[in-house]
N, C-alpha and C positions, 0 to 999 in steps of 0.2 A: 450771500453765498460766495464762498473762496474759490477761488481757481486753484485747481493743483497742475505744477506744471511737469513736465513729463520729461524726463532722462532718459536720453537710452543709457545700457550697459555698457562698461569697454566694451566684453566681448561682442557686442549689436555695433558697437562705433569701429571696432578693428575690421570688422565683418566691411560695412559700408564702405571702408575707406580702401582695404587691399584685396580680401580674403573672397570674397564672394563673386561670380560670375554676374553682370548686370543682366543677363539669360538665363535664363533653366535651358537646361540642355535641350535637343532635341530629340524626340524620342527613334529610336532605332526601329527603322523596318523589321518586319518580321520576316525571317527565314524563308526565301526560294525552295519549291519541294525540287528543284532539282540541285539542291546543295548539299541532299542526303540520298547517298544509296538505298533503290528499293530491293530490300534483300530480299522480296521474294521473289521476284523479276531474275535476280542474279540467281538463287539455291536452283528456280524452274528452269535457268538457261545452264547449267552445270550438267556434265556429265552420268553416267552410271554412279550406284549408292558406291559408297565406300565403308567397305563393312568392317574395314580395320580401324577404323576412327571411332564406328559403332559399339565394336568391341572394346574397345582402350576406353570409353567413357561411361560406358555400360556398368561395371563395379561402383563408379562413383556415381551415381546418378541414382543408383539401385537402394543403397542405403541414405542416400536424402528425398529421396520422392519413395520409393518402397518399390521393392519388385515388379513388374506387370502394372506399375501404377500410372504408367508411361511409354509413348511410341518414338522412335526417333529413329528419323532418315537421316543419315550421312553424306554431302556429296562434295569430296574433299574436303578443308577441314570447316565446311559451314554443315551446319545439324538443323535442322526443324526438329520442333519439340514438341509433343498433342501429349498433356495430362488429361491424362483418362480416372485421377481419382477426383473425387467427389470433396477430398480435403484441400481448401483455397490456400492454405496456408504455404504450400509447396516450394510457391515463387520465391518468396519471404529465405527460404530454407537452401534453396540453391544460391543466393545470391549471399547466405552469411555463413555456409560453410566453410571451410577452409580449404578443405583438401578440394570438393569443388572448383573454387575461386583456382587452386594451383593448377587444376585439369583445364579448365579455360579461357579464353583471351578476352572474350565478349560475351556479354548476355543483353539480349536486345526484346524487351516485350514489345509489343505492339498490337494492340487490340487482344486480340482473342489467338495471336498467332505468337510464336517465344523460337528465337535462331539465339543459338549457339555458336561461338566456334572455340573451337580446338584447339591449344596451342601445340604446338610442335614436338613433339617427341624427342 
């Protein structure tokens, strides 16, 4: 029986000699929950609704979720957002609109609950 003997490749022998960490990295802790604003904490500590921010989003909102097919509180320019259609596809639909996308600063899903905000006028 022969022996075969075993080479490595340059590219395994460049690796060995400079290129390579003698470590694999170490894996990065995961995310502090308080390294993210809990925006619902923030929308329930805000003020009275703001109905001009309701208003100014309302056209755009209306033709990518449909009329009535959605509730939205205003409270300066952050928005809680409750679809009320029975169509999933909605989310998908506000986040590739365009005109959308130009009415808004953020779109933040989480769970079963969807903030908004507004940009500026």
């Amino acid at each position: 029986m022969s022996r075969l003997a075993w080479t490595p490749s340059l590219a395994f022998a460049a690796c060995l000699l400079a290129a390579c960490p003698s470590e694999p990295e170490p894996k990065r802790a995961p995310p502090k929950p308080e390294q993210f604003e809990d925006l619902g904490l923030i929308f329930a500590g805000r003020s009275a609704r703001t109905a001009a921010v309701e208003a100014q989003l309302r056209p755009v909102l209306d033709k990518a979720i449909g009329s009535g097919a959605y509730e939205i509180e205003c409270r300066g320019d952050l928005c809680k957002l409750d679809a009320t259609t029975a169509d999933r596809d909605w989310y998908q639909r506000i986040q590739r609109d365009p005109e959308v996308r130009r009415a808004l600063a953020d779109i933040l899903f989480r769970g079963h609950e969807t903030y908004v905000r507004a940009k500026a006028k």
